[in-house]
C-alpha positions in Angstrom: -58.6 -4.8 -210.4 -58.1 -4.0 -206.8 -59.2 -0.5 -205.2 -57.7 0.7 -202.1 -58.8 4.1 -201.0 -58.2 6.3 -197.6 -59.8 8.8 -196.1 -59.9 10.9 -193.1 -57.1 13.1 -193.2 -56.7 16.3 -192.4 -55.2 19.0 -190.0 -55.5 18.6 -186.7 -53.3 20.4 -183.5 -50.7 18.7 -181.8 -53.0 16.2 -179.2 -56.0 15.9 -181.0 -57.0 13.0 -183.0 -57.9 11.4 -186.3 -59.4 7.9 -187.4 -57.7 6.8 -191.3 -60.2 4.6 -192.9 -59.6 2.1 -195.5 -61.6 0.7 -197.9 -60.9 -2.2 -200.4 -62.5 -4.0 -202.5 -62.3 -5.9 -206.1 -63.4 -8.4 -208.2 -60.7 -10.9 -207.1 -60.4 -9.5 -203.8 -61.6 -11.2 -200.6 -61.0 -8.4 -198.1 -61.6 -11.1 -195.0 -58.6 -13.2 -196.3 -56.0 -10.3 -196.7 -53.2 -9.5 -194.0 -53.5 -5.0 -194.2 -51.8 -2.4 -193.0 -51.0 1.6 -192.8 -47.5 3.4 -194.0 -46.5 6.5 -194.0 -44.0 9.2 -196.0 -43.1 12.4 -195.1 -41.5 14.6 -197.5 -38.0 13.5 -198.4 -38.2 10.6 -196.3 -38.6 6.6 -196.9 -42.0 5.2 -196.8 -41.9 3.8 -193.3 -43.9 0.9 -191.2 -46.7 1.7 -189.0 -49.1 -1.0 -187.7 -50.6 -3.9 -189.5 -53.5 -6.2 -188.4 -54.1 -9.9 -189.8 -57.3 -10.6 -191.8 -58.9 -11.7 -188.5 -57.9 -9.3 -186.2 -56.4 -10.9 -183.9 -53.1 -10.3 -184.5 -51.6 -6.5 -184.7 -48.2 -4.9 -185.0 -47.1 -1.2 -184.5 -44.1 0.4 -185.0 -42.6 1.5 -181.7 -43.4 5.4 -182.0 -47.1 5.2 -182.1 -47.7 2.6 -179.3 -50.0 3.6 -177.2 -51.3 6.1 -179.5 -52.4 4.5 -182.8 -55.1 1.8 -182.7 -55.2 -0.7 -185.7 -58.8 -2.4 -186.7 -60.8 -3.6 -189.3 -64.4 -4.5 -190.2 -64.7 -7.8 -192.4 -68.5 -6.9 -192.7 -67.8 -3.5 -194.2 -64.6 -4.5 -196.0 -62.5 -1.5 -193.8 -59.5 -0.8 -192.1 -59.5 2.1 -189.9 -56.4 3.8 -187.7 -57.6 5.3 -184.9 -54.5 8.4 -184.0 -54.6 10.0 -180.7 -52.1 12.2 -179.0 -50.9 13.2 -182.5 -47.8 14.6 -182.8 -46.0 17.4 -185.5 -43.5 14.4 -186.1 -47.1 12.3 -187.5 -47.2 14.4 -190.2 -47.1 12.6 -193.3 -49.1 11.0 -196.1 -50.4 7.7 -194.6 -51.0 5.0 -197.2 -53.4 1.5 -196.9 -51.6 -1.9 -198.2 -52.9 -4.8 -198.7 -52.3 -8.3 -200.0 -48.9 -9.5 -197.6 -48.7 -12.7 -196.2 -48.2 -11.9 -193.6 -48.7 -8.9 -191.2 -45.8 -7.6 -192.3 -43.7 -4.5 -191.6 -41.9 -4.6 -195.2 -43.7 -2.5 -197.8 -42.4 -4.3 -200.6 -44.3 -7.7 -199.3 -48.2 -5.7 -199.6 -49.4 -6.4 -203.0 -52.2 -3.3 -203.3 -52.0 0.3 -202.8 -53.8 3.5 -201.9 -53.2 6.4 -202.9 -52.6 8.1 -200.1 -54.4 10.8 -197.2 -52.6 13.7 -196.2 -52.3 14.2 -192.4 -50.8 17.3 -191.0 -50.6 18.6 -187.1 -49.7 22.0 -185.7 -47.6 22.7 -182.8 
């Protein structure tokens, strides 16, 4: 069985800042090897794409209304993601999810094989 679990949410104002870890792990799970990435929902809305990050690295995809903002990473050695948020936004707000398990960095949720539960994040105006 696979465990995926966030944290780092909160409430933050409108500009500040939050870093979403991820951790993974399982007895048939090789964190290094797996393609991740972070979604979001916001009430009565789809789950929607919002960066991903191949199991090296090197490669790392955002959707286009965090550019600039959002930073993607991961550390193999500690078998965690992290999203580094800046310059939040009221429109950020949102339960942001982990996902695992694609293959590929992929945007489409239904391609990510494990799930988190989820880490509520929530900014003022």
């Amino acid at each position: 069985q696979v465990q995926v679990v966030e944290s780092g949410g909160g409430l933050v104002q409108a500009g500040g800042s939050l870093r979403l870890s991820c951790a993974a792990s399982g007895r048939t799970f090789t964190f290094s090897m797996n393609n991740m990435g972070w979604f979001r929902q916001a009430p009565e809305k789809e789950r929607e794409f919002v960066a991903a990050i191949s199991w090296s690295g090197g490669r790392t995809y955002y959707v286009d209304s965090v550019k600039g903002r959002f930073t993607i990473s991961r550390d193999n050695a500690k078998n965690t993601m992290y999203l580094q948020m800046n310059s939040l936004k009221p429109e950020d707000t949102a339960s942001y999810y982990c996902a695992a398990g694609a293959p590929g960095s992929s945007w489409n949720p239904r391609e990510y094989r494990y799930w988190g539960q989820g880490t509520q994040v929530t900014v003022s105006s």
